[in-house]
C-alpha positions in Angstrom: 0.8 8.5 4.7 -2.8 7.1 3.7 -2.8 5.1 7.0 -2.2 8.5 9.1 -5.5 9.8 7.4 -7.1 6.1 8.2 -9.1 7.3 11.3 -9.5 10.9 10.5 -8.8 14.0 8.9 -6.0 15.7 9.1 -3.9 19.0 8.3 -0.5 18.9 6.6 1.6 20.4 9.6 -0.4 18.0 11.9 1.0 15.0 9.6 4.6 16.0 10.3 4.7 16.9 13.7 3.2 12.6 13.4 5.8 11.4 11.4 8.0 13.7 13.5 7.3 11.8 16.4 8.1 8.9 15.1 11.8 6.9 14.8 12.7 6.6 11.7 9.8 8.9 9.9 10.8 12.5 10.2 10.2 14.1 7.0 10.1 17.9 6.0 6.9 20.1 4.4 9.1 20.0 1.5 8.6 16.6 1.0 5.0 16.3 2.3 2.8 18.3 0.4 4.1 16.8 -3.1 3.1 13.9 -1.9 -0.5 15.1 -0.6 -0.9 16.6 -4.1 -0.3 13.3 -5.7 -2.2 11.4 -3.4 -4.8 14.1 -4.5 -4.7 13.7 -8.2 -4.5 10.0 -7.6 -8.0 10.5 -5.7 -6.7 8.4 -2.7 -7.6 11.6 -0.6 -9.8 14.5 -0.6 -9.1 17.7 0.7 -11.5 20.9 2.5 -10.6 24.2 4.0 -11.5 25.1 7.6 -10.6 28.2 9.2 -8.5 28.2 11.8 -8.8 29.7 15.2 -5.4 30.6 15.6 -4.5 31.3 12.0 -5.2 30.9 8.6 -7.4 28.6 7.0 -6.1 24.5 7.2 -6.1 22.2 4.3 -7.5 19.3 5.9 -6.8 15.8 4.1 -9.4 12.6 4.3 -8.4 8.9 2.3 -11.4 8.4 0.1 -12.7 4.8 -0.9 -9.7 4.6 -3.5 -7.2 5.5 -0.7 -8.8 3.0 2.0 -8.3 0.0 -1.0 -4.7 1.3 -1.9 -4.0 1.3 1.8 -5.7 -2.1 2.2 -3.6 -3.4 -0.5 -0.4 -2.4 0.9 -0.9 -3.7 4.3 -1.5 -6.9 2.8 1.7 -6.1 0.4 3.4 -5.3 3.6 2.6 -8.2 5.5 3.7 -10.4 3.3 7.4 -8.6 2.3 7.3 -8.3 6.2 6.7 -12.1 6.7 9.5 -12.7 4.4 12.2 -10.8 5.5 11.5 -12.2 9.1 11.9 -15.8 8.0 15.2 -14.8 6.2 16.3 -13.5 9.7 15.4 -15.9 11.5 17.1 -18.4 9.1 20.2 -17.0 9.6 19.6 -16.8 13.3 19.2 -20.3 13.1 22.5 -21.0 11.1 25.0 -19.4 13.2 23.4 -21.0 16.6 
């Protein structure tokens, strides 16, 4: 979620049409906005209102400097689980070769 909002703002239907669009990530408003709200309270993002030309007013989202560290962090935490797993593949790839 927090590395959707890394470049820009964005509105909650906007994030799951994203994650829509992406194998694997579909997710549901149901389970979007409690996570938006936690990530609010948590103050990794900040939120605004802007009206909308074509409806009601959006809820747009933004990562704050908390949510660019926590995102930093779990690239880094990511990278390394990533690096991990990969060597355990290739391990194995090795052993039955």
């Amino acid at each position: 979620m927090l590395a959707l909002l890394r470049g820009e703002r964005r509105y909650g239907i906007e994030i799951v049409e994203l994650l829509g669009g992406i194998d694997g990530l579909a997710t549901s408003e149901g389970t979007l906005y409690p996570l938006l709200s936690r990530l609010r309270r948590e103050r990794s993002v900040s939120t605004s209102w802007q009206e909308s030309a074509v409806g009601p007013p959006r809820r747009y989202y933004e990562l704050t400097a908390s949510g660019r560290r926590a995102l930093n962090a779990f690239a880094e935490e990511w990278a390394r689980y990533r690096d991990a797993v990969d060597s355990l593949l290739g391990a194995e790839d090795r052993s039955t070769s």
